[in-house]
N, C-alpha and C positions, 0 to 999 in steps of 0.2 A: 867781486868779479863773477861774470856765468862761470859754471861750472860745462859751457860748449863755449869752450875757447875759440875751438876754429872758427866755426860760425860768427860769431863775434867779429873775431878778424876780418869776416868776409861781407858783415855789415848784417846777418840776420841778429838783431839785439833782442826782437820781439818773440823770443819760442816759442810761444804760446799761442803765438800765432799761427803755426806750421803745422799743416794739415796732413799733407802727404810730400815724397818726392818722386822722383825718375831718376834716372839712368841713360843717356843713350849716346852712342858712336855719331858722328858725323867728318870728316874731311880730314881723319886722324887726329881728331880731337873728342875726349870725351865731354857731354853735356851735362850738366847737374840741372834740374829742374826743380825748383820748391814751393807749392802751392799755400797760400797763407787762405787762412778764413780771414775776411775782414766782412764788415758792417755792410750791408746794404746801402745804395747809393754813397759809397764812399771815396774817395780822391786817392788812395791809398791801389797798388798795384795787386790784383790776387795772385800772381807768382811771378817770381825772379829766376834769373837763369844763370850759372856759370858755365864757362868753359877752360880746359886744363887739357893742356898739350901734351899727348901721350908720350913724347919722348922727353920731355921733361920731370926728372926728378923728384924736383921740390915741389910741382906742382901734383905731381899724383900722388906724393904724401898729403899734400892738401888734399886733395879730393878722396883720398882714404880717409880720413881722421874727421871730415867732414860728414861721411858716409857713416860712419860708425855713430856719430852722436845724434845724424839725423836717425837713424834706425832706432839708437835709443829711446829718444824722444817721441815717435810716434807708435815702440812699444808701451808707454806710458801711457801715451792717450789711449790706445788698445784695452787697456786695463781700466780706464774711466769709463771706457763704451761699456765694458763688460758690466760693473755697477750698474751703469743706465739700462742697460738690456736687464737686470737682473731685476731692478725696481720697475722697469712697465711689464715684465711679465708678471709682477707681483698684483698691480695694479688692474692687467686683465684678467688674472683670477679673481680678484675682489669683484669686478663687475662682472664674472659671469656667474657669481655667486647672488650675488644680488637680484641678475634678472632674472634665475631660474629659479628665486624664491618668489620675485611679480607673478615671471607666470604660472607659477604653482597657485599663487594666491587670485589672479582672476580666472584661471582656470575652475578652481573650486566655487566662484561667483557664477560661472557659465553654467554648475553642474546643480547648484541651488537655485537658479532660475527656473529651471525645468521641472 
């Protein structure tokens, strides 16, 4: 079983799917909004939406516990961005290492010509 139950409950099974969420009020109901990365040209929805009636109990325990696991979940992706940010700044130091040894080297081609 996920270890995001509520979600579960509430039909997101795919986590990994889950990009970002929202938050917002509307007619004394709050919104949950949850944006999925899916595939290009795919048949599949890029976000789903709940709603939870603020004077309802059970439901804004849902929408807590839901809130808490989404938050965790896209601190995790947070920390994968951070890797990838980590490996292309690696990446664009290698290549500006690279080409300021080119043009150091036609540089010195320019200075032998003359």
């Amino acid at each position: 079983m996920s270890e995001f139950k509520t979600l579960a409950t509430m039909g997101l099974t795919d986590v990994k799917s889950i990009h970002r969420f929202s938050l917002s009020e509307k007619n004394g109901q709050d919104l949950l909004k949850v944006q999925l990365d899916q595939p290009e040209n795919s048949v599949l929805p890029s976000s789903t939406s709940f709603s939870f009636k603020q004077d309802d109990l059970a439901q804004q325990q849902m929408k807590l516990a839901a809130v808490a696991e989404l938050t965790q979940l896209t601190r995790e992706s947070t920390r994968g961005d951070k890797e990838k940010i980590e490996e292309l700044e690696a990446d664009i130091d290698r290549m500006e290492a690279i080409m300021r040894s080119k043009l150091d080297e036609m540089r010195q081609e320019v200075k032998n010509l003359f």
